[in-house]
C-alpha positions as CSV (number, residue, x, y, z in Angstrom):
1,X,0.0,0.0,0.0
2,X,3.0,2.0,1.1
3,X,4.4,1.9,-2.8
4,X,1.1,2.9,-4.2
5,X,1.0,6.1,-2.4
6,X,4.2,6.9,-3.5
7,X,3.6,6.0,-6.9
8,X,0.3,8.3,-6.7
9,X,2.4,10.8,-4.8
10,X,4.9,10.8,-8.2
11,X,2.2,11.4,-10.3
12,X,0.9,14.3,-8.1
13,X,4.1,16.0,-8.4
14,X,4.2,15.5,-12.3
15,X,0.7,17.2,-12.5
16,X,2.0,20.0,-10.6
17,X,5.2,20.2,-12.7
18,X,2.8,20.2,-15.8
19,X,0.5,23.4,-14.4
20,X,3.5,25.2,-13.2
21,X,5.4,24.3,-16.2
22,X,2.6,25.3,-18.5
23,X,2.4,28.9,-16.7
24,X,6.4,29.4,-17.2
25,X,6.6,28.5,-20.6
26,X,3.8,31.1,-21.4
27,X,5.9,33.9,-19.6
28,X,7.4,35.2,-23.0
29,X,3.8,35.0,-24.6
30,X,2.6,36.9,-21.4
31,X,4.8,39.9,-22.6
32,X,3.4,39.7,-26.0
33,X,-0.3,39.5,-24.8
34,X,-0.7,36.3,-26.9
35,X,-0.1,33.7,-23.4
36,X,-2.9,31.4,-23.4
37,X,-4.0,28.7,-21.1
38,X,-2.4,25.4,-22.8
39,X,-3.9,21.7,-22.4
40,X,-0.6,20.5,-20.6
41,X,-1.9,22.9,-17.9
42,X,-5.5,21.7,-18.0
43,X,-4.0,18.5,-17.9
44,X,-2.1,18.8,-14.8
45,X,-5.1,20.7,-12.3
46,X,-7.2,17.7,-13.4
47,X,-4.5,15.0,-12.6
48,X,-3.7,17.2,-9.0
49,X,-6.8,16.9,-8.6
50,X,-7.7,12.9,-9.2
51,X,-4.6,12.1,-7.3
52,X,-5.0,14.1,-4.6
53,X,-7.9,12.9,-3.6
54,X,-6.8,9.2,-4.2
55,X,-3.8,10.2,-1.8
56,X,-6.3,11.2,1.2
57,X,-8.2,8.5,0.3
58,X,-5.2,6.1,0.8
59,X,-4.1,7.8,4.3
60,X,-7.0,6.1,6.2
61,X,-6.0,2.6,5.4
62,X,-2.1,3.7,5.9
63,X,-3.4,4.4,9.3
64,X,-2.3,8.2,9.1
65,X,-4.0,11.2,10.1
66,X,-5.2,13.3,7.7
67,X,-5.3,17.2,8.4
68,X,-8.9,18.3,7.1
69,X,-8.3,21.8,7.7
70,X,-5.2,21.7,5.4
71,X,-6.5,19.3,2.8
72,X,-9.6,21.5,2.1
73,X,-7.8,24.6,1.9
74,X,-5.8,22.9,-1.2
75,X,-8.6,21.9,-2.9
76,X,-9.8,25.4,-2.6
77,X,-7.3,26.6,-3.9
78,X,-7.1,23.9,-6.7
79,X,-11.0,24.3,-7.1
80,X,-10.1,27.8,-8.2
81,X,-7.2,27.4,-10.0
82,X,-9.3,24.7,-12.3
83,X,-12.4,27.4,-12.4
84,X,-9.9,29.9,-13.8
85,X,-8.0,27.9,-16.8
86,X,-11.8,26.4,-17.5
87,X,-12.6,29.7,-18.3
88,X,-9.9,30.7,-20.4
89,X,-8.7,28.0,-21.8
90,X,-10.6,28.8,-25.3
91,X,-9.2,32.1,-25.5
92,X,-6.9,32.9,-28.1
93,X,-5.2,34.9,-26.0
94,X,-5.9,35.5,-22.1
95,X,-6.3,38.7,-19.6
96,X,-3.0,39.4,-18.2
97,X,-4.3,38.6,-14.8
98,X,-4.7,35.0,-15.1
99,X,-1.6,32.8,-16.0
100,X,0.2,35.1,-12.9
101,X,-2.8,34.2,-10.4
102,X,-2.5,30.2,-11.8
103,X,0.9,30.2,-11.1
104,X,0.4,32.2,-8.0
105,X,-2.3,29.6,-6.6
106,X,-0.1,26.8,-7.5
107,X,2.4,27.5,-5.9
108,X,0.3,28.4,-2.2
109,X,-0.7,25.0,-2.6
110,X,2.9,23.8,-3.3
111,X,3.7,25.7,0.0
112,X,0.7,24.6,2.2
113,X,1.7,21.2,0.9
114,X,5.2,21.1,2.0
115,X,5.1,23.9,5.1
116,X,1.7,23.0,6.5
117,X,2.0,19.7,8.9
């Protein structure tokens, strides 16, 4: 069980790399006002999503404690984050608002996961 969670815990990580990634690749678009929301980055939320909620789901029968408080406050944020590149992810190009506040939000949740125990 121990080996699943870290396998799901790998693929966690790679959907964060994949959001984040997505949002600094788009910085030199962002520049030009041509940055768009790309499908690597929808890609990712979804999959942060899916496995995140496997990897609480997989605490209980580890015998761990799971920390409500901080687990809902990073699917608020993700819940957001998702919202947002729903939104825009269409648009040819985006408002110059929204890959920083993606980026921003991602990595909060980064931080809350690491920093909040």
């Amino acid at each position: 069980m121990e080996i699943l969670k870290n396998v799901v815990l790998a693929v966690h990580i790679i959907g964060v790399v994949a959001l984040l990634g997505g949002v600094v690749y788009q910085v030199k678009p962002m520049r030009e006002h041509t940055a768009r929301v790309l499908p690597a980055m929808m890609h990712g939320a979804w999959t942060m999503l899916v496995t995140g909620i496997v990897l609480v789901g997989l605490q209980y029968p580890l015998g761990n404690d799971v920390n409500n408080m901080k687990i809902s406050a990073k699917l608020l944020l993700l819940v957001a984050i998702i919202v947002i590149a729903l939104m825009n992810r269409k648009k040819e190009s985006v408002a110059a608002w929204v890959l920083p506040t993606i980026g921003v939000l991602t990595v909060v949740n980064v931080l809350l996961a690491t920093v909040w125990r």
